[in-house]
MARNU-716182 format. One line per 3 residues: number of its first residue (from 1); their letters; for each residue x, y, z of C-alpha. Coordinates in steps of 0.02 Angstrom, whole numbers. Each point is the difference from the previous one (the first is absolute). Layout:
# residues N
NUM	A	X Y Z; ... $
//
This chain:
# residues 511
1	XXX	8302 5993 3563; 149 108 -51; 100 -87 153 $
4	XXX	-37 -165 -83; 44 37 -178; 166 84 78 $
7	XXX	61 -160 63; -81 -102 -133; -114 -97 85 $
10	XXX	-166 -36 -112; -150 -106 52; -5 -143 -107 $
13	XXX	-142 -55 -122; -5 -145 97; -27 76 161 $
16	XXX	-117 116 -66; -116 -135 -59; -4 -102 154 $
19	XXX	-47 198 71; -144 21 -109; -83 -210 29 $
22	XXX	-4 11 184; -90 167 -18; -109 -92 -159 $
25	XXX	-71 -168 56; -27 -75 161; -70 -181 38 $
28	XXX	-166 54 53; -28 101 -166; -17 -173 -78 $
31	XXX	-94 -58 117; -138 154 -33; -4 -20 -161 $
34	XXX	-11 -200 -7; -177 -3 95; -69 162 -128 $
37	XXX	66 -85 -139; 56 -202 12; 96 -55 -108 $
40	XXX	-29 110 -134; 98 130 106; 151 -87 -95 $
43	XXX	-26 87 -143; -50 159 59; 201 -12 82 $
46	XXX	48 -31 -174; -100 146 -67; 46 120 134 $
49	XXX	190 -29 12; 25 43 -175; -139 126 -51 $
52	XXX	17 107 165; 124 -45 126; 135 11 -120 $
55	XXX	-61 173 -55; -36 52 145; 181 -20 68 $
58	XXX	82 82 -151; -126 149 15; 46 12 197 $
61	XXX	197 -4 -72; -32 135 -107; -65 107 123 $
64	XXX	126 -43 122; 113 60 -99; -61 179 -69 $
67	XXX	-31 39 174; 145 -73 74; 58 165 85 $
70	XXX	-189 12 95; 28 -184 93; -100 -99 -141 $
73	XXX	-179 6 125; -178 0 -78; -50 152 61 $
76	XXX	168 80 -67; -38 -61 -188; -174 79 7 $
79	XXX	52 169 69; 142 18 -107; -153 4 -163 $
82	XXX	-152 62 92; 64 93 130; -22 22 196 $
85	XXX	-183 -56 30; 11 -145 -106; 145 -78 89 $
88	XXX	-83 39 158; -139 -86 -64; 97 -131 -47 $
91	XXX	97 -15 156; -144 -17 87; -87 -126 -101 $
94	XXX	146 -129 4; 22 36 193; -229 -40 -8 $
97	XXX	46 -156 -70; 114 -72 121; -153 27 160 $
100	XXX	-94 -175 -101; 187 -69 -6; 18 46 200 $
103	XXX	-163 -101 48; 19 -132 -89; 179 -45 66 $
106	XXX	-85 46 184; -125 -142 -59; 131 -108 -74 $
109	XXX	85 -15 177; -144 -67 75; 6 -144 -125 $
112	XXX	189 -37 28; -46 12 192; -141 -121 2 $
115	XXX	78 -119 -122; 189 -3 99; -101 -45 157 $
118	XXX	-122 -128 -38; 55 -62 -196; -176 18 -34 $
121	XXX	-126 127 -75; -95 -20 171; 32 194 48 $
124	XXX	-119 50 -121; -132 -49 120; 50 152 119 $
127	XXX	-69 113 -101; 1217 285 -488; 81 -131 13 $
130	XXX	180 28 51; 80 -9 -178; -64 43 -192 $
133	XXX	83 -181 -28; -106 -104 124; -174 40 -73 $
136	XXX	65 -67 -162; 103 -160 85; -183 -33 78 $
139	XXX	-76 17 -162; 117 -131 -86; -25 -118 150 $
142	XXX	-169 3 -21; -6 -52 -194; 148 -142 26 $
145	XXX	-91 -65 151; -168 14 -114; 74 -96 -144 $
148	XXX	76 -130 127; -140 -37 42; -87 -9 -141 $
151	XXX	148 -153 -59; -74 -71 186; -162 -27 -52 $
154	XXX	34 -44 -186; -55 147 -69; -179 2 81 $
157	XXX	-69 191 23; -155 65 64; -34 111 -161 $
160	XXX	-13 -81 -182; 122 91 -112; -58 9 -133 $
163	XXX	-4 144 -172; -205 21 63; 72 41 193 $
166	XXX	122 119 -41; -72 118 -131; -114 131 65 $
169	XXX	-181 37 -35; 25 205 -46; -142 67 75 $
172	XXX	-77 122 120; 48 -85 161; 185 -43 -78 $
175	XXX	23 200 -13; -47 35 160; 137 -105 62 $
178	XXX	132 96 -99; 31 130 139; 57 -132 123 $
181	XXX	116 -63 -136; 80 175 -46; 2 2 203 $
184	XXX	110 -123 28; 124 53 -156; 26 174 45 $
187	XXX	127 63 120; 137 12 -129; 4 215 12 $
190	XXX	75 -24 178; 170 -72 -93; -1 159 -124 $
193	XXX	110 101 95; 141 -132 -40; -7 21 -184 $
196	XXX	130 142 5; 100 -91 125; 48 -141 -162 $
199	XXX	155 -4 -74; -88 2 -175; -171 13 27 $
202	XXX	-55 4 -176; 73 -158 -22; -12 -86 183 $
205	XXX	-168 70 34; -98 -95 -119; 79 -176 42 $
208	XXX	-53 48 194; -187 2 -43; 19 -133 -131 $
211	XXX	68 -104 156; -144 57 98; -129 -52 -115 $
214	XXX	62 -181 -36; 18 -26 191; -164 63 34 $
217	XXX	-45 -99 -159; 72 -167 73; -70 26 170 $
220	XXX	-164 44 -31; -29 -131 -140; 82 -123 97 $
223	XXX	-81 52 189; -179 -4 -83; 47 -200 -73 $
226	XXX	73 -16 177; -180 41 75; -99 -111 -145 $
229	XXX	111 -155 80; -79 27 156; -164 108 -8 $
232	XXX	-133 -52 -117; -10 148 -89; -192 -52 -40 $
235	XXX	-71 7 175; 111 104 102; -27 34 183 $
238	XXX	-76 172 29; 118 60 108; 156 -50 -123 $
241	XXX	46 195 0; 44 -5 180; 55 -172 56 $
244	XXX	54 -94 -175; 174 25 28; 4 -86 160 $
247	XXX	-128 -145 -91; 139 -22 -119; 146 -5 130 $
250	XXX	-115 -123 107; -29 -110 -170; 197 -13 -22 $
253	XXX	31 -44 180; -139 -125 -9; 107 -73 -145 $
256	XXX	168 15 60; -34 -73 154; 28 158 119 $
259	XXX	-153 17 42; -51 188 42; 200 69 -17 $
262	XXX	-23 89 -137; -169 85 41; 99 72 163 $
265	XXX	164 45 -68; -119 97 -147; -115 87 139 $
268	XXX	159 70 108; 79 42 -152; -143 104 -67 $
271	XXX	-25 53 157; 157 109 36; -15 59 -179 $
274	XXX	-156 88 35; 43 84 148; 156 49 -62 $
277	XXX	-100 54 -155; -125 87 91; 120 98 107 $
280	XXX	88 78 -159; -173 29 -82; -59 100 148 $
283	XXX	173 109 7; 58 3 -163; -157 32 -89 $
286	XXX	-57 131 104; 166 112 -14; 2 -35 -158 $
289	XXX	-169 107 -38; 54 125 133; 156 36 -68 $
292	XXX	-20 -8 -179; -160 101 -17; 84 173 63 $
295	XXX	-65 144 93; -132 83 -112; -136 -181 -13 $
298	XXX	32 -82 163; -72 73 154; 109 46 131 $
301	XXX	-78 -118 154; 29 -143 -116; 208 54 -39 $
304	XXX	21 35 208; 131 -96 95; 36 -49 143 $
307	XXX	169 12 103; 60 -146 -105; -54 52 -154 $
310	XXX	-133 -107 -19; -171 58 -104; -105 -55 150 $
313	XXX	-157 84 -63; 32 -94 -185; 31 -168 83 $
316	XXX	-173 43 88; -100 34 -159; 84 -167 -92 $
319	XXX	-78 -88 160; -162 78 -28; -34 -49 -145 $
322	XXX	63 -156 0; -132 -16 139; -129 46 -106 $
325	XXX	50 -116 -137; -35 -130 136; -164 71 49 $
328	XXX	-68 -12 -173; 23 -154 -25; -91 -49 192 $
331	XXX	-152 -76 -50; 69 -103 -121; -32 -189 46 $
334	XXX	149 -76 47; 184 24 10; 32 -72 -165 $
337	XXX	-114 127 -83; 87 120 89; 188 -63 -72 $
340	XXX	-72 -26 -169; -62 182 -5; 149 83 67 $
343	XXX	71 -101 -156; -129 66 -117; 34 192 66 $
346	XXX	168 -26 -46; -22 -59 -175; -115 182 -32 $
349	XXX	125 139 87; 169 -92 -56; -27 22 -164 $
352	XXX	-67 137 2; 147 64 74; 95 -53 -158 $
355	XXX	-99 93 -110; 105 141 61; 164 -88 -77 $
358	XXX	-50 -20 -169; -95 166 3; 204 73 23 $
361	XXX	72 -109 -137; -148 74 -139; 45 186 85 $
364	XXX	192 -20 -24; -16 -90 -176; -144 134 -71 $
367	XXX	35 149 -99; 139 71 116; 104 -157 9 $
370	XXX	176 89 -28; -51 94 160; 23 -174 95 $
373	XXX	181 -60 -47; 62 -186 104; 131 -122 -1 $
376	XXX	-111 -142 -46; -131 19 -139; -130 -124 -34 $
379	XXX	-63 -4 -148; 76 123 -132; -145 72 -80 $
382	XXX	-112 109 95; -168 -12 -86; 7 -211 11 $
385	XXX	71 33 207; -137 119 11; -142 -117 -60 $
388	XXX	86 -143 105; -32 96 167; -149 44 -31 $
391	XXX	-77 -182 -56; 57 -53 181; -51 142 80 $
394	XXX	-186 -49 -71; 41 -177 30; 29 50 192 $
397	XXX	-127 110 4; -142 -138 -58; 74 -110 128 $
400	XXX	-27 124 125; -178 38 -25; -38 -169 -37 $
403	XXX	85 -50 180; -145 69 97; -100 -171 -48 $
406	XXX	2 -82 170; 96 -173 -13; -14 -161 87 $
409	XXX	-204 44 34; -167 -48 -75; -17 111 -144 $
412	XXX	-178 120 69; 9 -55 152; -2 112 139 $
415	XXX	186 -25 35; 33 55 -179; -97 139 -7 $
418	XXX	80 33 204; 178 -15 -75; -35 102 -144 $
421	XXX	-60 149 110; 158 8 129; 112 -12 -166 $
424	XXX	-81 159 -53; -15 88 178; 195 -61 32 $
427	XXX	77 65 -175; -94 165 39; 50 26 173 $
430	XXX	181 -54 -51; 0 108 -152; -116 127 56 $
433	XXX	102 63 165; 177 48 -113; -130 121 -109 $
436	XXX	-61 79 174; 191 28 79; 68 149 -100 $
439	XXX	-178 83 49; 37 -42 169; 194 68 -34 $
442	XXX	-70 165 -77; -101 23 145; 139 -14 123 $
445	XXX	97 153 -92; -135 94 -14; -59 6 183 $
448	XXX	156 -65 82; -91 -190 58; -128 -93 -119 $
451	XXX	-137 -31 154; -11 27 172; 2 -150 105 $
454	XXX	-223 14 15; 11 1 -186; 129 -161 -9 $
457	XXX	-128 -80 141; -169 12 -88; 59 -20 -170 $
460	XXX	115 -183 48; -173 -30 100; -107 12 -155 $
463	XXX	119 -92 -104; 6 -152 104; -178 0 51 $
466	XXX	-33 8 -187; 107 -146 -26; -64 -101 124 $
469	XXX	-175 25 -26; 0 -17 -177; 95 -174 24 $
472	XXX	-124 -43 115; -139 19 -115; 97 -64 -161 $
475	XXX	7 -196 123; -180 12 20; -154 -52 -104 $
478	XXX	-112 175 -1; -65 28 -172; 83 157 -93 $
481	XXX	133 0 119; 134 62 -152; -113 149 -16 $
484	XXX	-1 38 200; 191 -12 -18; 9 119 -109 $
487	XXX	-104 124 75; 64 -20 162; 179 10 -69 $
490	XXX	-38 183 -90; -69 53 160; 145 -18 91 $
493	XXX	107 67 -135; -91 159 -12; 5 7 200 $
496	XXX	179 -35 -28; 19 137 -111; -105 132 80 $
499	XXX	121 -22 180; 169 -25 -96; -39 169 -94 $
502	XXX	-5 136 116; 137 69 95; 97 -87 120 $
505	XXX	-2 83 183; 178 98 9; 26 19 -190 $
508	XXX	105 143 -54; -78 131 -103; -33 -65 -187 $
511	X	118 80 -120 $
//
């Protein structure tokens, strides 16, 4: 940063904002929330632009900026208020949330695959992009090409748009979909490093995320009318999550007289921005934990390299459990239940993720504020900032809890009541394994290794047997089977426990 302010060269608001959208919104995000919401999603965009993503960004600015000399990262706010643990904790949490993220782009490829070779949503039956500048190009394509057609057809659309469409009914199943909306507006902390990097960021800053928020404004509002021309937002297909952007792109070749080109070009398209996607989740992500989370939390197996410096053991565990993500969700029906959850998992651990951010902005703007000096400052008076974060920290929160209402399913059903028990299981395995590592760590200075390798065998034995079994009996029909889950689950903890705690063969002498 000091090289680039020596020769003057500054990131430009402009630049900064198109930064912070293509990490913000993506097409399917409007896609999700169309089928939880219909139309009515419309002015939940309106809502959310201006009562949290615009807040949101300024908070992430702010902290960007009082710990500009610590890289701007999550994990690096938190530490810097709470200390060590707590931006382990925190490291780890945000590095949890990306495993969901992982499988569902895995899943996503299969639906690029089966639509760029047949056109058609007959695969089901088997049981980043290049540039920033692209994703937004095929964004703006997509809403001239809607409105084009629209003039085509003389102003026909599927959906009635009307004042009764488009306002919401604010109740219990409306909340629950909040998470999958603060899901796909967050992403705007990854830009905060940048603030500092401004030629005047107190001043340039704020126009950046004022940017942001009236193209994700525009976009949004006008993707979701863009879907209401074409799907009728009243009896939507049930697998709209997974395949409605290629219904769409089929609709509009249908009308433009190009048959399935558009459905193909989309597929291939989406196609090489997952792998490319998934290939810099699985790397990045992964040394990201490793090397931010320092040597007295992680456990030394996990930070081991190889002769290219790769965390081999780390890319190992991200496998793992995005494996297990998968096998929860195995007895689920069908491939669209399985897409649709993945989606759901997201909207609980994503935000919950972002509790973390405005939990920073309330510790920085409490009593010891002068303590936390920055470039850019939003909001001048500390009590007001204070009450700010913490009104969307218990927005987020809500929206988390409330996110563990399956989606997409027959409310009591045994899907629902399926989905909600792998939601719980998944969060606590995710969650549950960064509050069992600095044991694991504190075991490995103390004795010189954490197990010996017939302690690693029986306890990953019991684990997955565990797992297996109990997702086994969670797809069948046997009467108290939730209670025989959890008894069968604290017997193989406490079996856990009782091999992981004694010494490992070889340990040095406890000091």
């Amino acid at each position: 940063m000091d090289e680039l302010d020596k020769k003057g060269n500054y990131i430009s608001w402009q630049t900064l904002a198109m930064m912070a959208f293509v990490t913000v919104i993506g097409l399917e995000d409007i896609m999700y929330n169309f089928q939880n919401q219909g139309m009515a999603v419309i002015t939940s965009w309106v809502l959310m632009m201006f009562l949290y993503v615009v807040p949101y960004a300024l908070i992430v600015g702010h902290l960007g900026s009082v710990f500009n000399h610590e890289g701007g990262g999550l994990s690096s706010w938190v530490r810097a208020t709470d200390g060590e643990f707590l931006g382990y904790f925190t490291a780890w949490t945000y590095w949890a949330a990306s495993i969901p993220y992982v499988v569902d782009t895995a899943n996503c490829l299969l639906v690029d695959v089966g639509w760029g070779l047949t056109g058609t949503d007959e695969f089901e039956d088997l049981k980043f992009l290049s540039t920033a500048m692209f994703t937004a190009i095929i964004f703006v394509i997509f809403i001239l090409l809607t409105f084009s057609g629209l003039a085509k057809s003389g102003g026909k659309t599927a959906t009635p748009f009307t004042w009764k469409t488009i306002i919401p009914k604010f109740d219990l199943k409306y909340f629950s979909t909040v998470g999958m909306l603060i899901y796909a507006v967050n992403g705007s902390e990854l830009v905060a490093p940048y603030v500092t990097r401004m030629k005047d960021p107190k001043r340039e800053f704020p126009k950046a995320m004022i940017a942001l928020a009236l193209m994700t404004c525009f976009l949004t509002i006008f993707g979701s009318i863009a879907l209401g021309i074409y799907i009728d937002a009243n009896h939507m297909p049930n697998d709209l999550k997974m395949n409605g952007e290629y219904y769409v792109f089929g609709a509009m070749g249908k009308q433009f007289g190009v048959g399935k080109l558009f459905v193909y070009i989309y597929a291939w398209a989406s196609f090489f921005y997952n792998v490319a996607l998934l290939s810099v989740l699985l790397d990045a992500m992964t040394r990201m934990l490793i090397s931010d989370t320092g040597d007295k939390y992680m456990p030394k197996f996990l930070k081991k390299t190889n002769k290219d410096g790769l965390p081999i053991n780390g890319y190992i565990l991200t496998v793992f459990l995005s494996g297990f993500i998968m096998v929860l969700g195995i007895f689920l029906p069908d491939m669209n239940d399985i897409f649709n959850w993945l989606l759901n998992l997201n909207g609980i651990i994503s935000p919950a993720v972002t509790c973390w951010i405005f939990y920073s902005f309330m510790k920085v703007r409490g009593r010891n504020s002068s303590k936390y000096p920055s470039v850019y400052r939003y909001i001048k008076n500390d009590t007001f900032a204070w009450w700010v974060g913490f009104a969307l920290l218990a927005i987020t929160a809500v929206a988390t809890v409330l996110g563990f209402m399956p989606q997409d399913v027959k409310e009591g059903s045994w899907v629902w009541w399926y989905e909600l028990s792998i939601n719980i299981v998944a969060c606590l395995v995710l969650i549950g394994l960064g509050g069992i590592f600095p044991g694991i760590r504190r075991r490995e200075k103390e004795y010189g290794l954490a197990f010996d390798k017939q302690q690693w065998t029986w306890m990953i034995a019991l684990v997955l047997g565990s797992i297996v079994f109990n997702v086994w009996l969670g797809g069948t029909t046997i009467k108290l089977r939730a209670l025989y889950i959890v008894i069968e689950s604290v017997i193989a903890l406490l079996a856990v426990w009782l091999i992981g705690r004694r010494l490992p063969k070889g340990a040095k002498a406890s000091k």
